[in-house]
C-alpha atoms as an extended CHARMM CRD file, in Angstrom:
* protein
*
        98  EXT
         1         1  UNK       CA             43.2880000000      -18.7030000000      -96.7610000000  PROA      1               0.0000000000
         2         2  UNK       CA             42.7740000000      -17.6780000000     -100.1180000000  PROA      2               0.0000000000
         3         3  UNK       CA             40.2870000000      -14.9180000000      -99.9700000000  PROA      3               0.0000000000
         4         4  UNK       CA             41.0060000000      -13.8650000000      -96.3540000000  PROA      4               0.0000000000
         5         5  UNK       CA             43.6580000000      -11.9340000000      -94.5410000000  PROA      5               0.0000000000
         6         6  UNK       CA             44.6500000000      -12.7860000000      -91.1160000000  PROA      6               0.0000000000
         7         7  UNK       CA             46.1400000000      -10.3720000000      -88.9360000000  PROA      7               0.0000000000
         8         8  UNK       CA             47.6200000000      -10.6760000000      -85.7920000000  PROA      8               0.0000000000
         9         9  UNK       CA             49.5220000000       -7.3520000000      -83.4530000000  PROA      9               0.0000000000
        10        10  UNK       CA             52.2320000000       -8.9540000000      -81.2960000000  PROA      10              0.0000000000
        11        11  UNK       CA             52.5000000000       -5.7820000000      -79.9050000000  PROA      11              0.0000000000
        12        12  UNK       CA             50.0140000000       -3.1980000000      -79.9890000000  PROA      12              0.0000000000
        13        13  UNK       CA             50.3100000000        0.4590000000      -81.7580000000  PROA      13              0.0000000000
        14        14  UNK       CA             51.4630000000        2.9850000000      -78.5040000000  PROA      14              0.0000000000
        15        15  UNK       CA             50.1160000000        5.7730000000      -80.8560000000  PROA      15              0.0000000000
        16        16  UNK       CA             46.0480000000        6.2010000000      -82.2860000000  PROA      16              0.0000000000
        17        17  UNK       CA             45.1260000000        6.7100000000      -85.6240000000  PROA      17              0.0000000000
        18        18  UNK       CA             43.6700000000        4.9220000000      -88.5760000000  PROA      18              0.0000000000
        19        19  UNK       CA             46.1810000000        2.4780000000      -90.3130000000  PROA      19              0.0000000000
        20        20  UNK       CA             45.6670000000        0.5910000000      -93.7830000000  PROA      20              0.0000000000
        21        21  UNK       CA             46.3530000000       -2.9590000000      -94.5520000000  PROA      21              0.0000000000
        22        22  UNK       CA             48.0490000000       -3.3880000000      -97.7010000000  PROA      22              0.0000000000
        23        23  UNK       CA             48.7140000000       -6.1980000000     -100.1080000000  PROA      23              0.0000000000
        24        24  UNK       CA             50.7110000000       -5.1700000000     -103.0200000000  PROA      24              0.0000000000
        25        25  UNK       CA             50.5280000000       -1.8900000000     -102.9760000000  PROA      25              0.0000000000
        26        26  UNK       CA             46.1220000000       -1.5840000000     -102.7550000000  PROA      26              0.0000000000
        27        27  UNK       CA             44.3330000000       -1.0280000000      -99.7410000000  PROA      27              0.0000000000
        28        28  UNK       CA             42.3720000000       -3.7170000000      -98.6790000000  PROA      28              0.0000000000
        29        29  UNK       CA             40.7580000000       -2.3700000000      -95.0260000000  PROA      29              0.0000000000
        30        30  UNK       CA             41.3690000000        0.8470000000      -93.1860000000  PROA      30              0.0000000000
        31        31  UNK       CA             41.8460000000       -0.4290000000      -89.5590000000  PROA      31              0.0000000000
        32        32  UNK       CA             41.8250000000        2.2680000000      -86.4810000000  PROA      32              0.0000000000
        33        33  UNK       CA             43.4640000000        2.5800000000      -82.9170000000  PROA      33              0.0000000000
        34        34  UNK       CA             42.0270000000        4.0160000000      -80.4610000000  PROA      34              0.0000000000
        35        35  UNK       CA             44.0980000000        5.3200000000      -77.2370000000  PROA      35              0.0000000000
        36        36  UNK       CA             43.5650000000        6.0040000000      -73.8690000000  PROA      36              0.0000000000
        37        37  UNK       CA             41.1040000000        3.5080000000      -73.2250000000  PROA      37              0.0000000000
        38        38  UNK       CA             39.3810000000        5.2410000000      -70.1470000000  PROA      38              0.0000000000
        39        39  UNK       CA             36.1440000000        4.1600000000      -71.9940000000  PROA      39              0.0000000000
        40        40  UNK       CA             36.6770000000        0.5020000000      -71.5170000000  PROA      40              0.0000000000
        41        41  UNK       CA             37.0980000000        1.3360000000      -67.7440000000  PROA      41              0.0000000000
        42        42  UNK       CA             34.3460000000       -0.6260000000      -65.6670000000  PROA      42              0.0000000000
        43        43  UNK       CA             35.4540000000        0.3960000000      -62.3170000000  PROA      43              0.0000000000
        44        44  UNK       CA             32.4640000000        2.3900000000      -60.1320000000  PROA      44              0.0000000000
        45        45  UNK       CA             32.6930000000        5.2450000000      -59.5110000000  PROA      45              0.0000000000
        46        46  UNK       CA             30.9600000000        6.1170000000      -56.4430000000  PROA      46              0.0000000000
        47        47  UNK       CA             31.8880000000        9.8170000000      -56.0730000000  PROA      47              0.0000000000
        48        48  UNK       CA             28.5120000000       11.1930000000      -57.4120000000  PROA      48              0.0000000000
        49        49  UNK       CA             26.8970000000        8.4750000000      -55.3080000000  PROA      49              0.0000000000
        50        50  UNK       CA             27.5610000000       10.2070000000      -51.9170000000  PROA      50              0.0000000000
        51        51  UNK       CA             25.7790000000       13.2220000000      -51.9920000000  PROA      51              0.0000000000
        52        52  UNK       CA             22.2830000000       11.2830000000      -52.9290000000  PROA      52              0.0000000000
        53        53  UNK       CA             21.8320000000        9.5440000000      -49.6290000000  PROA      53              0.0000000000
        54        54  UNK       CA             18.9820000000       11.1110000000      -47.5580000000  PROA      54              0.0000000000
        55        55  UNK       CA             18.9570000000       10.1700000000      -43.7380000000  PROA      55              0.0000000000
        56        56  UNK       CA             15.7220000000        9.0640000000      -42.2610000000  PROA      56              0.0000000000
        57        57  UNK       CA             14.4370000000        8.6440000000      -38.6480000000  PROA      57              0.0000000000
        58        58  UNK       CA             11.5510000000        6.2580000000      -39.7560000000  PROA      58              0.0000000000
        59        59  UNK       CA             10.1900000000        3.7890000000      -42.0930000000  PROA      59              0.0000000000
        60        60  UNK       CA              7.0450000000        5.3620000000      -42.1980000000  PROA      60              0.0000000000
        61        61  UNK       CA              8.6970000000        8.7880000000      -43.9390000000  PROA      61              0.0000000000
        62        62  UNK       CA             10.6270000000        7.0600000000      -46.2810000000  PROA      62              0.0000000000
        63        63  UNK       CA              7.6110000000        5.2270000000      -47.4790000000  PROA      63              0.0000000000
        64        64  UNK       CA              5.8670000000        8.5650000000      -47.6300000000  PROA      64              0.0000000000
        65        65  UNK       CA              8.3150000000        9.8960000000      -49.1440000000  PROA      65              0.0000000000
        66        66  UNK       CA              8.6480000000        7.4180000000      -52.0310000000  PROA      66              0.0000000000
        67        67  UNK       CA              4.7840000000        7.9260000000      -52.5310000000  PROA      67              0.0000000000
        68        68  UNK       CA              4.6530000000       11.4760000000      -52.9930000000  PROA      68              0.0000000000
        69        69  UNK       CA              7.2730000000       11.0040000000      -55.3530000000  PROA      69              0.0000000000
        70        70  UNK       CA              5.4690000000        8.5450000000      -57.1460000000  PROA      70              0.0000000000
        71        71  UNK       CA              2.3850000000       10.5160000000      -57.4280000000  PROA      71              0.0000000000
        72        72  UNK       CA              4.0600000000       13.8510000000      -58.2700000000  PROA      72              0.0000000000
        73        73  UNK       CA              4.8780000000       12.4710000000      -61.9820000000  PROA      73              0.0000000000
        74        74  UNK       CA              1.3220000000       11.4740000000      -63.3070000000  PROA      74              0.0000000000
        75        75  UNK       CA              1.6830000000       13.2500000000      -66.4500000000  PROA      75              0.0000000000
        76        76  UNK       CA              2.3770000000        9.6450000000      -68.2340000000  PROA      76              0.0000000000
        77        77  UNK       CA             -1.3730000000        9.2260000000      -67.3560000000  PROA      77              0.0000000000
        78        78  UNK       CA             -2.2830000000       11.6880000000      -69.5480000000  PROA      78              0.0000000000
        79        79  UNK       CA             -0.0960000000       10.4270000000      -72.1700000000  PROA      79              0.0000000000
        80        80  UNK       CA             -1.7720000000        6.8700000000      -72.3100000000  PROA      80              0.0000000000
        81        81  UNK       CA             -5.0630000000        8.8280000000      -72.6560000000  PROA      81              0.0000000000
        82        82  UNK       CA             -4.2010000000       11.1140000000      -75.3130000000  PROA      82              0.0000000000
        83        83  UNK       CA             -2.7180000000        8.2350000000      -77.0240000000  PROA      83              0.0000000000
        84        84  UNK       CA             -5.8560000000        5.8540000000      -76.8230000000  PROA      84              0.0000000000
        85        85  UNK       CA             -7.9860000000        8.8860000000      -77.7640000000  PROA      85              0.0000000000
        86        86  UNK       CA             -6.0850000000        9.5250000000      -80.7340000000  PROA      86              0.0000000000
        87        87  UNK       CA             -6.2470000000        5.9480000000      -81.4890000000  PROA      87              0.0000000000
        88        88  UNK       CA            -10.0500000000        6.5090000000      -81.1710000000  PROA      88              0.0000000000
        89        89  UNK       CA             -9.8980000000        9.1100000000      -83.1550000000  PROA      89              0.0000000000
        90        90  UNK       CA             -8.0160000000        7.4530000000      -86.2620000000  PROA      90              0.0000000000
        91        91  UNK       CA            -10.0660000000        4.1800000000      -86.0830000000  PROA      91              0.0000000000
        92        92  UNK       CA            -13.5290000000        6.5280000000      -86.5740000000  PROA      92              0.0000000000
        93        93  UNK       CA            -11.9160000000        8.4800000000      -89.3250000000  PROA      93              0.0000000000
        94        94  UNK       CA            -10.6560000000        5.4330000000      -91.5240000000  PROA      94              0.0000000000
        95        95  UNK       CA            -14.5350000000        4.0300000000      -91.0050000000  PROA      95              0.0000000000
        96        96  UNK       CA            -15.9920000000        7.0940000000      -92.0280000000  PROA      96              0.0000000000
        97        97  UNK       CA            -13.7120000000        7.5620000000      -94.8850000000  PROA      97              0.0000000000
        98        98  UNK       CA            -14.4810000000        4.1410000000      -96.4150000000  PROA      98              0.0000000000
């Protein structure tokens, strides 16, 4: 390997921080460690998930329900026609400016 540097840990650093490799005495890469890895965790947690539940007695409410909540948020309508107005609006000013 002449213009590459291969690095293996046979045991990992216990403690974080940002290490150097170094071939006679220059730097060649900075190289960081990063500890606890509670990140990396992919477990679910459903503690937040409990609370959220909502009992029903029919089907008939909950499909009410989810259609009042549905129609509650129709500001994005007005978005989309704002936006195609102003698109409107740009597309007449660029012909009248030519």
């Amino acid at each position: 390997m002449n213009n590459k540097v291969k690095m293996t840990f046979a045991e990992s650093p216990t403690l974080a921080g940002n290490y150097s490799a170094v071939k006679d005495n220059t730097i060649l890469k900075k190289i960081s460690f990063n500890y606890p890895r509670t990140e990396s965790d992919l477990r679910l947690d459903n503690s937040n998930l409990v609370d959220s539940y909502e009992n029903s007695n029919s089907i008939e409410t909950v499909f009410d329900a989810l259609q009042t909540n549905r129609t509650d948020n129709s500001i994005w309508k007005w978005f989309v026609i704002l936006a195609l107005l102003f698109v409107v609006l740009e597309l007449l000013i660029q012909k009248l400016v030519k």
